[in-house]
C-alpha positions as CSV (number, residue, x, y, z in Angstrom):
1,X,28.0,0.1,-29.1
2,X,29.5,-3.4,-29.6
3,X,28.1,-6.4,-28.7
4,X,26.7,-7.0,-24.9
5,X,27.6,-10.2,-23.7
6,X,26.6,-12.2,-20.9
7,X,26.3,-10.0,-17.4
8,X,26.7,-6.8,-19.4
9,X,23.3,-6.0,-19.1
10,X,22.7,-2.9,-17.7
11,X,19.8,-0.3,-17.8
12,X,20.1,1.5,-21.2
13,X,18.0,2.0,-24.3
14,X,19.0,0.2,-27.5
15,X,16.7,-1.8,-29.9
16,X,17.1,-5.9,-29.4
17,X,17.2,-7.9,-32.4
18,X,16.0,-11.1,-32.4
19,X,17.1,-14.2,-34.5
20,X,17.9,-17.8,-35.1
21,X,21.8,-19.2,-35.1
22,X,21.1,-20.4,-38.5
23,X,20.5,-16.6,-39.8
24,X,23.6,-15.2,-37.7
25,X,25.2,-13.3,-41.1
26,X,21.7,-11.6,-41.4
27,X,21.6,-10.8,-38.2
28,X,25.2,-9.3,-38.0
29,X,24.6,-7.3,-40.8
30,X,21.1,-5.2,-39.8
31,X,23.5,-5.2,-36.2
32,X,25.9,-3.2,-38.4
33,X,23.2,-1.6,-40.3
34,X,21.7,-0.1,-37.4
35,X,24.7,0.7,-35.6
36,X,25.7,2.7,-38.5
37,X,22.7,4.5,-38.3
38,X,23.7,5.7,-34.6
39,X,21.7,2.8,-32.8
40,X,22.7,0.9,-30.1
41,X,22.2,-2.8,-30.5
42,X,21.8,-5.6,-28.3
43,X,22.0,-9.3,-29.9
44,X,23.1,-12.3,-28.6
45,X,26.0,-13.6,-30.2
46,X,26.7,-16.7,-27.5
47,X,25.8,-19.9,-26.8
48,X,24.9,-20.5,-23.3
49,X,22.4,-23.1,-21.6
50,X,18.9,-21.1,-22.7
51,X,18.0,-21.3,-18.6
52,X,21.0,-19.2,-17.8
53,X,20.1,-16.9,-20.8
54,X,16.2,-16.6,-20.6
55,X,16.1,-15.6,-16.5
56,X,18.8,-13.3,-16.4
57,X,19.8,-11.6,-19.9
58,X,17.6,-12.1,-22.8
59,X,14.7,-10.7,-19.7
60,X,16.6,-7.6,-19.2
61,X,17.6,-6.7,-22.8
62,X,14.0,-7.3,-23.8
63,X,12.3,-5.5,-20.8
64,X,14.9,-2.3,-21.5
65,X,14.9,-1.9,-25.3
66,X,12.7,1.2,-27.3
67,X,12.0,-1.3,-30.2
68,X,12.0,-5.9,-30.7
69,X,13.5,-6.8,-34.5
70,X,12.6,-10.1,-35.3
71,X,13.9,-11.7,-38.1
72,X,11.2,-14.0,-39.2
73,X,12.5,-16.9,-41.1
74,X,11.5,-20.6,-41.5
75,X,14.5,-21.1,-38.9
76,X,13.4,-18.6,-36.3
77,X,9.4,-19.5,-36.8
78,X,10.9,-23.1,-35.5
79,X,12.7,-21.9,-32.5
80,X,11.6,-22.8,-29.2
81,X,13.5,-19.7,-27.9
82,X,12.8,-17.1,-30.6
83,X,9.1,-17.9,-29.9
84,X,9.8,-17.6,-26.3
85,X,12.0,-14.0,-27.0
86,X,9.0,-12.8,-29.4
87,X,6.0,-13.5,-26.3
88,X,8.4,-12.1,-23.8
89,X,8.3,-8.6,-26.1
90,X,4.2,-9.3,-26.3
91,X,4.2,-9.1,-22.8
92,X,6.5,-6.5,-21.9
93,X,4.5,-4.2,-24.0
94,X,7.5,-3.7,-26.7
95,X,7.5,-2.4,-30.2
96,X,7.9,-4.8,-32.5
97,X,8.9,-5.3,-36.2
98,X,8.9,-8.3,-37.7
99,X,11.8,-7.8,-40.7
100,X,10.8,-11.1,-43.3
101,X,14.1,-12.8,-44.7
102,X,14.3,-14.4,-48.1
103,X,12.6,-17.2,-48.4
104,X,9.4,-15.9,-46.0
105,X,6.3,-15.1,-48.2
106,X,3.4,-13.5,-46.6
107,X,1.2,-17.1,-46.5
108,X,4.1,-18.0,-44.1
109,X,3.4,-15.4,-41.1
110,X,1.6,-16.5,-38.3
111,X,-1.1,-15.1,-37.3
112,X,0.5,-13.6,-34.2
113,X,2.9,-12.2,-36.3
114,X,0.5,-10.8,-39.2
115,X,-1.0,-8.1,-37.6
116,X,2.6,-6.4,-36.8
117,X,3.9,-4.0,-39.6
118,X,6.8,-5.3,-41.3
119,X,9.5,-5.0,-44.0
120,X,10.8,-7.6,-46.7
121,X,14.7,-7.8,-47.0
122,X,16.6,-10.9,-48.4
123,X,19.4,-10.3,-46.1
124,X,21.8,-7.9,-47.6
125,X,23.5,-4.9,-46.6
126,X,22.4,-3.3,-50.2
127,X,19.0,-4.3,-49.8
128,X,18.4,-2.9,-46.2
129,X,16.7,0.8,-46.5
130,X,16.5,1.5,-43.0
131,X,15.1,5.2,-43.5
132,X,11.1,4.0,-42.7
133,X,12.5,1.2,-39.7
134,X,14.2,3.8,-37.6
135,X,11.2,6.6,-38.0
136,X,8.9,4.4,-37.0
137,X,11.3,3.3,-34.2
138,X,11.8,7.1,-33.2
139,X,8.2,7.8,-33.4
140,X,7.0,8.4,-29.5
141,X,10.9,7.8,-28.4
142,X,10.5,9.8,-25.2
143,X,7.0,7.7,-24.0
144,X,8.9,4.6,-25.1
145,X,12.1,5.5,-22.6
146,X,9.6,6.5,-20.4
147,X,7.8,3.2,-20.5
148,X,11.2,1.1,-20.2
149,X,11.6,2.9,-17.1
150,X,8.8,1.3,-15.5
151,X,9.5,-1.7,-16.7
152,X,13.1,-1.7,-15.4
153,X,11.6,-0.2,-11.9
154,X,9.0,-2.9,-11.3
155,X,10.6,-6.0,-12.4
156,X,13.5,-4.2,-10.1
157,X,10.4,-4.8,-6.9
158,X,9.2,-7.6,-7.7
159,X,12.5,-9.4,-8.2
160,X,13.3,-8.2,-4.4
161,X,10.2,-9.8,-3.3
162,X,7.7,-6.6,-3.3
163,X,10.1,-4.3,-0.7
164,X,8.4,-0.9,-0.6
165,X,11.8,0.2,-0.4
166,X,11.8,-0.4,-4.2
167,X,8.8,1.7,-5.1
168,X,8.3,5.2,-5.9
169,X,6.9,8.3,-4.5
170,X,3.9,9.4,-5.8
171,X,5.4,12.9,-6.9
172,X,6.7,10.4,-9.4
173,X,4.0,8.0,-9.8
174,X,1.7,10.3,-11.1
175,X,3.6,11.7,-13.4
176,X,3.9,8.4,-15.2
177,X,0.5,7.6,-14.2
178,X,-1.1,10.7,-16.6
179,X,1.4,10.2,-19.3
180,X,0.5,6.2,-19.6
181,X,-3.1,6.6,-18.7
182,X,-4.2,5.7,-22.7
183,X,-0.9,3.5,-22.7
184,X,-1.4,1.9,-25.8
185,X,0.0,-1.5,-25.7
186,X,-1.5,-1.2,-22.2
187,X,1.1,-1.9,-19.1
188,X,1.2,-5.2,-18.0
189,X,-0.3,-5.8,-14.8
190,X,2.3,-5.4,-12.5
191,X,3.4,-2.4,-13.9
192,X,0.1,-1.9,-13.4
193,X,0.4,-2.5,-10.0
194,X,3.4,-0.5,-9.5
195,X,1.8,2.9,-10.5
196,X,-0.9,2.6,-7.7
197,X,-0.6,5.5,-6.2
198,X,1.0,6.0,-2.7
199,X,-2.0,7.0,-1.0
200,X,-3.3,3.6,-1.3
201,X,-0.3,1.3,-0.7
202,X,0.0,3.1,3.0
203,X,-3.5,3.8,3.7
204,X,-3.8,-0.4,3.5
205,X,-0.7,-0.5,5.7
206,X,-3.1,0.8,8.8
207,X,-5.1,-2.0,8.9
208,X,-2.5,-3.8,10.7
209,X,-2.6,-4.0,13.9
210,X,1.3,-4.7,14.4
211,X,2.5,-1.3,12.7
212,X,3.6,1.5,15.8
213,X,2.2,4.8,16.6
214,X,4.8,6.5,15.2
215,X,4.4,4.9,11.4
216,X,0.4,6.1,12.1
217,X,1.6,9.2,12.7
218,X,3.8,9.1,9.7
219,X,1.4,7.6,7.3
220,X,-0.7,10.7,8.1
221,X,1.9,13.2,7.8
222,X,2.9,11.6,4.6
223,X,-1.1,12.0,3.0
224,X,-0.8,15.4,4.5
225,X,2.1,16.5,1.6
226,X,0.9,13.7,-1.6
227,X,-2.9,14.3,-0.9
228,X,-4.7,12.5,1.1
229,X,-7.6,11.7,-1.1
230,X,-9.9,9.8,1.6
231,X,-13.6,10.7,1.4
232,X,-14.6,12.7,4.6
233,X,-11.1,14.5,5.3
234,X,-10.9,17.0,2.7
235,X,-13.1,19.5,0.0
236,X,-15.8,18.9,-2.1
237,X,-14.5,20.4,-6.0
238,X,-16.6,23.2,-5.1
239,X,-14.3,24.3,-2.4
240,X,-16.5,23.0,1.0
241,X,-15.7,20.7,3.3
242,X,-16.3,17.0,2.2
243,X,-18.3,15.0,5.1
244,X,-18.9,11.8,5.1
245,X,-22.2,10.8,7.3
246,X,-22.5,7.6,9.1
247,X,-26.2,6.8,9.7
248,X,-27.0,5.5,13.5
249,X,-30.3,4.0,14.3
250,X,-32.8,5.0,17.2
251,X,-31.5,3.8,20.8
252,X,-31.6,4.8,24.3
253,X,-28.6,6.5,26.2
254,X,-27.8,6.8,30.1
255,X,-24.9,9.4,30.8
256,X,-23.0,9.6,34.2
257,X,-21.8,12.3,36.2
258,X,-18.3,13.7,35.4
259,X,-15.4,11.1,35.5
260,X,-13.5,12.9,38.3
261,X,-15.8,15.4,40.0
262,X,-18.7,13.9,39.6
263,X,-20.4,17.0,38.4
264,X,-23.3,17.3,36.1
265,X,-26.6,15.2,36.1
266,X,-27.2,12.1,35.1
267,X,-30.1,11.4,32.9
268,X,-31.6,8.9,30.5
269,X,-32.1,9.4,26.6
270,X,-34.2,8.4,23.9
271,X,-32.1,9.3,20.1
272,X,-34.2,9.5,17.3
273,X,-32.0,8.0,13.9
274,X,-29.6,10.5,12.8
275,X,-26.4,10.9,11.2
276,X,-22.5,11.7,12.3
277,X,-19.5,12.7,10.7
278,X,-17.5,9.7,10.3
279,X,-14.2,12.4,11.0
280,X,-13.4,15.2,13.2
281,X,-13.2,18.6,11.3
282,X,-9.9,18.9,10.0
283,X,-7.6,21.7,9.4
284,X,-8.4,22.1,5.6
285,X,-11.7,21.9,5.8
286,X,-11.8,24.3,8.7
287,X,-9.5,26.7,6.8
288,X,-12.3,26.6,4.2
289,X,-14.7,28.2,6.6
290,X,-11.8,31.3,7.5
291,X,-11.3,32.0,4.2
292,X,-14.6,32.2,2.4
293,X,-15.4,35.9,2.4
294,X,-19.3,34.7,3.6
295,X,-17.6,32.8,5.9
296,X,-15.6,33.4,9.6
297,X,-15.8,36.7,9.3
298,X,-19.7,37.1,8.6
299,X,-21.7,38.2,11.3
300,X,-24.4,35.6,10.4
301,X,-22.9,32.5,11.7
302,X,-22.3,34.0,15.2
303,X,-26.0,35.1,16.3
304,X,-26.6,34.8,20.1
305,X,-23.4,33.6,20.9
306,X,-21.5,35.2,23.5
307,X,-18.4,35.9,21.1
308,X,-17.0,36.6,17.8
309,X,-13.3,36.4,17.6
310,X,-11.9,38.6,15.4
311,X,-9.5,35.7,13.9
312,X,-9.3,32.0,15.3
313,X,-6.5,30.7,17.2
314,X,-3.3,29.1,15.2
315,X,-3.6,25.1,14.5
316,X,-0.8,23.4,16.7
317,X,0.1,20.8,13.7
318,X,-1.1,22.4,10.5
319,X,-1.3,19.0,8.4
320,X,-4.4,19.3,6.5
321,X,-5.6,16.6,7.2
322,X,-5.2,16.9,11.5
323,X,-8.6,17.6,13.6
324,X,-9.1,21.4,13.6
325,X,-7.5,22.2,17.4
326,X,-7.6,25.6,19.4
327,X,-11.1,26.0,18.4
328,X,-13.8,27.4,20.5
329,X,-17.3,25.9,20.9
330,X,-18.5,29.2,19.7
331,X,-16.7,28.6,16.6
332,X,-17.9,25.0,16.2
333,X,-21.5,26.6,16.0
334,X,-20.4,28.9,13.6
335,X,-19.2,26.5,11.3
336,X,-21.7,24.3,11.3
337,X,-24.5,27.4,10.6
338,X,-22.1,28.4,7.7
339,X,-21.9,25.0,6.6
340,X,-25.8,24.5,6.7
341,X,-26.1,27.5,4.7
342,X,-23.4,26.4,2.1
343,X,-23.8,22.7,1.5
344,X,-25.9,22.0,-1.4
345,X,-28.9,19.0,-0.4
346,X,-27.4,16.3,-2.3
347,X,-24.4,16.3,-0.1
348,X,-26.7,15.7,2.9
349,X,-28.2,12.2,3.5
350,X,-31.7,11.8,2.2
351,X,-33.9,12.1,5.1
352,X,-38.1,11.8,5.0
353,X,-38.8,13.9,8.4
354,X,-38.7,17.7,7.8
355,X,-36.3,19.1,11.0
356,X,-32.7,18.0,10.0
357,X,-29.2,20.4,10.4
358,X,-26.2,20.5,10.2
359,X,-24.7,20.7,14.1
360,X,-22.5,19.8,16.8
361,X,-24.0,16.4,18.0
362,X,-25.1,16.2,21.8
363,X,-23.5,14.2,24.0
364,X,-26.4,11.7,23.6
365,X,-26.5,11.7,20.2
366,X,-22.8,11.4,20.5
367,X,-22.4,8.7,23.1
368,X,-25.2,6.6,21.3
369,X,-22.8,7.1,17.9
370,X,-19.7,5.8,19.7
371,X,-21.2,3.1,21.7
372,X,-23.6,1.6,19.4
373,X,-26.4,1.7,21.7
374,X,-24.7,-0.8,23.6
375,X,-23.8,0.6,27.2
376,X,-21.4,-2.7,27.5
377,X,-18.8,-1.0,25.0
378,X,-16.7,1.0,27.3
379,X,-15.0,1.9,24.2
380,X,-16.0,2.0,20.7
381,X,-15.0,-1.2,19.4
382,X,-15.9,-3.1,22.6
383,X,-15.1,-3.7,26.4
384,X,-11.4,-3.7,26.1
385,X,-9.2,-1.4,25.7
386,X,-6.8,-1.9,22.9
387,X,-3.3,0.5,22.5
388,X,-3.1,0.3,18.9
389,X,-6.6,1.3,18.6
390,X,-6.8,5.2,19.2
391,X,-4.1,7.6,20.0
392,X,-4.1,8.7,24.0
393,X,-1.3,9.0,26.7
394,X,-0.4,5.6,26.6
395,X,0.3,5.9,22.4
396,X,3.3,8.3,23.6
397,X,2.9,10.7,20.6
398,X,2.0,13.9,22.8
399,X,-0.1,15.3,19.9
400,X,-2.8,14.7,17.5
401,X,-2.5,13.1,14.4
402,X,-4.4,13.0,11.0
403,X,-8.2,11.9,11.3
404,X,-8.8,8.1,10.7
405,X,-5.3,6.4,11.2
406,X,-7.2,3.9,13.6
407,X,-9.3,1.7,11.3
408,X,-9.5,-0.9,13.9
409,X,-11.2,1.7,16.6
410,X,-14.2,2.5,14.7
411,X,-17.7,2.5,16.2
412,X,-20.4,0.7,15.4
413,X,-21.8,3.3,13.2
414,X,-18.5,3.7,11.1
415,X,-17.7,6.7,12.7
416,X,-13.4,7.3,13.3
417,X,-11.8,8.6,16.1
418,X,-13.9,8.5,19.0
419,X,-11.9,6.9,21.2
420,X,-8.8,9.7,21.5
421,X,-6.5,12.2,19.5
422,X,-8.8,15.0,20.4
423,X,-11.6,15.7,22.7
424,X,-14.8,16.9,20.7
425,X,-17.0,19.8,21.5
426,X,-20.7,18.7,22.2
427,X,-24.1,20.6,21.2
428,X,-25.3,20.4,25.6
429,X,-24.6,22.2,28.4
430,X,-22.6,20.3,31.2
431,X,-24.5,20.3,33.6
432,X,-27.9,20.0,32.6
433,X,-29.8,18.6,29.5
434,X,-31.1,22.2,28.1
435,X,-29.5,23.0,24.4
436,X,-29.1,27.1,24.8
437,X,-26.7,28.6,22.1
438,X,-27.2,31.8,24.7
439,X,-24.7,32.1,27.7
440,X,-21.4,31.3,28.9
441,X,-22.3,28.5,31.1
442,X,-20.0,24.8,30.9
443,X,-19.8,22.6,27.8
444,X,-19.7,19.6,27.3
445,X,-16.5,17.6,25.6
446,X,-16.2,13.9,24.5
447,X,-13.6,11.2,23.5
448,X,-10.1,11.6,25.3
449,X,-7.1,13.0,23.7
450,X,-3.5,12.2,23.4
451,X,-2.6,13.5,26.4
452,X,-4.9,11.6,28.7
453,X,-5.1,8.6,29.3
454,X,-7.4,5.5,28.1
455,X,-10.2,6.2,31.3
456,X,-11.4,9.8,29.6
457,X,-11.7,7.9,26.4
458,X,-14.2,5.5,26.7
459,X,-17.7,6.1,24.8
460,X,-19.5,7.6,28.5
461,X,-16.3,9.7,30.0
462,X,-17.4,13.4,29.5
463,X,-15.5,16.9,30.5
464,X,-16.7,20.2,30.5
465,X,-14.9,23.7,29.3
466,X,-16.3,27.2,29.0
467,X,-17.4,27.7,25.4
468,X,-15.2,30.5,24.4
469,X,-11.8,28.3,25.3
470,X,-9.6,27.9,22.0
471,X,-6.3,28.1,23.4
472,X,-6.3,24.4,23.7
473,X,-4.7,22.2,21.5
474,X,-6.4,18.9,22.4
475,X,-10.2,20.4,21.6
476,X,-11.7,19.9,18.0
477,X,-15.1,18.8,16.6
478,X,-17.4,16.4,14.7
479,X,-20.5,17.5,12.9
480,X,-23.9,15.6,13.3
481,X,-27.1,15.7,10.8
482,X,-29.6,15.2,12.8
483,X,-33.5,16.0,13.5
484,X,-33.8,18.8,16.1
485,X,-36.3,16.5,18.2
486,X,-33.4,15.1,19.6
487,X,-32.7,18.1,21.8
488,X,-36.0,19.4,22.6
């Protein structure tokens, strides 16, 4: 390749050299050298203003080569710019090999320079022996292309002012990511920076209140296919369900009649401390429970309840990381028995009363999660109702989305999601306080969905269903760990 001149710098691999003026015939001939060799070359050969050269040119070549020459001499040791070329490399994480010309002895190398490898040669073509320079060059070629790649890509974002337009997916990102994970000179910080995986850089992004319903949506959708690696929404590396449990303090709870009908009785409770799920169920983790051969399909999950479906109704949006939906409150007991069973103690909260289980939460226990005690919140995060806050009618999306895309709506306790998305099944019968798993009588549902509107989900609106309905797409669950005082 000949010589690349000013605005000829494009992305390709070649090994820069780096010299002083006053050692331009030494320099021209390891350029030829090498280039005989089969290398391709990039040296400066002009004179142009050193800003012009240093932003733009000298930047790139550096940033793009496999391998940084420098041809130490008392002349080049004095340059402002070589100095400037050599800390550039430093930086950038480049190979380099200092090349000592006639006249250098090994008193003369710096001390940032001494602890490079490097080669004597008095300038010469005939004294060049190139054989050792270029193997060491090749040696780890591919991670080397590999790392100018990087390079190239993130002073690519950052020179466009950070635009996530210029980043990659993480199908890419971790494939770079595992290669580089001993990187050895480690990447700089903002290539650093650039690796971080996906998952991150848009799970940040929901913490602001000005992105729409339909980027939420997205967002979610988006985990669903790279991983969503949130603690709470998928499986343990044993193969259960991951929970995360929000811890709620003792309070006292008043709950009104039905919304609409007025149905039900209203009664006062006291809640003992206990603990929620800060997510609904989701699909995965739900899908855990079908498919474990003690799982679904065992008969010991389902004693005294009035059914045992033979399979459980399709999920409307199978993204794994969407509320379980179509689900039955019969099935919601089951899991929770099978989950009981299955979770080993240390995933459970330490507790020192004997009594705690895994369960659907009543709706005290579930109203006193969401409002934190306070009967002034009318929704989780206070007395007003905010639109970007939880996903009902008024979002327009007409269907539940991933678990936890509304940091902003969360309830005192930490707990996600209780304001919308999907109604959630409670332990109680509707109309009265008694806790029988026996019967078909009314149960009770909390929290508003997508399709209705803000008034059915505040933290005291309430709903009843018959327990064996799982043809609807709006009904899901959240698990509580709580002491079984606080339903006797």
């Amino acid at each position: 390749m000949g010589d690349l001149k000013t605005g000829d710098c494009l992305f390709m691999e070649h090994i820069f050299i780096c010299y002083s003026r006053r050692d331009q015939n030494s320099a021209l001939n390891f350029k030829e050298s090498l280039e005989n060799a089969g290398k391709d070359v990039w040296i400066d050969l002009e004179d142009l203003p050193a800003s012009s050269i240093w932003r733009s040119e000298i930047r790139n070549a550096i940033t793009e080569s496999v391998a940084f020459i420098y041809l130490v001499s008392h002349n080049s040791l004095s340059s402002e710019y070589c100095q400037k070329e050599f800390e550039f490399a430093k930086q950038a994480g480049k190979r380099i090999f200092p090349i000592l010309l006639a006249g250098i002895t090994e008193n003369d190398i710096p001390e940032n320079i001494a602890s490079y490898q490097w080669l004597e040669w008095d300038g010469s073509k005939k004294g060049l022996n190139l054989g050792k320079l270029i193997t060491d060059i090749e040696t780890d070629y591919e991670l080397i292309r590999l790392r100018n790649q990087i390079s190239h890509a993130a002073r690519l974002w950052i020179d466009n002012d950070r635009n996530s337009s210029y980043l990659w997916p993480e199908e890419r990102l971790r494939i770079f990511r595992f290669k580089f994970r001993n990187a050895a000179p480690p990447l700089s910080e903002t290539e650093q920076e650039f690796l971080r995986p996906e998952q991150n850089r848009i799970i940040e992004e929901l913490s602001d209140d000005n992105i729409s319903h339909q980027r939420r949506m997205a967002v979610g959708e988006r985990l669903a296919v790279i991983g969503d690696t949130r603690p709470g929404v998928g499986l343990r590396p044993d193969g259960l369900p991951d929970i995360v449990w929000c811890s709620v303090p003792h309070g006292k709870v008043h709950i009104d009649k039905d919304l609409n009908t007025y149905e039900g009785i209203e009664s006062d409770h006291s809640v003992n401390p206990f603990f929620i799920a800060k997510y609904p169920i989701t699909y995965l983790q739900f899908q855990a429970f079908v498919d474990d051969p003690l799982g679904y399909n065992s008969s010991d999950w389902w004693k005294d309840l009035a059914e045992h479906p033979d399979s459980p109704k399709s999920q409307r949006s199978q993204f794994i990381n969407n509320p379980r939906d179509n689900v039955s409150w019969h099935e919601c007991v089951a899991f929770s028995r099978w989950l009981s069973f299955r979770l080993p103690k240390d995933a459970l909260p330490k507790v020192d009363e004997e009594g705690f289980e895994i369960r659907l939460p009543t709706e005290w226990e579930w109203q006193h999660a969401a409002s934190g005690g306070d009967p002034s919140n009318t929704y989780p995060w206070g007395k007003e109702f905010f639109n970007n806050r939880c996903n009902t009618w008024e979002a327009g999306l007409n269907r539940a989305i991933a678990v936890g895309m509304y940091p902003d709506g969360m309830a005192p306790c930490g707990a996600l999601d209780m304001s919308g998305n999907i109604y959630e099944w409670c332990l109680n019968h509707f109309d009265s306080r008694t806790v029988n798993i026996k019967g078909s009588r009314l149960r009770t549902l909390r929290g508003g969905a997508f399709l209705h509107h803000s008034e059915y989900a505040t933290t005291f609106a309430r709903i009843s269903e018959r327990p064996e309905v799982a043809w609807d797409t709006k009904f899901g669950f959240r698990l509580a760990y709580s002491i079984r005082k606080n339903i006797e």
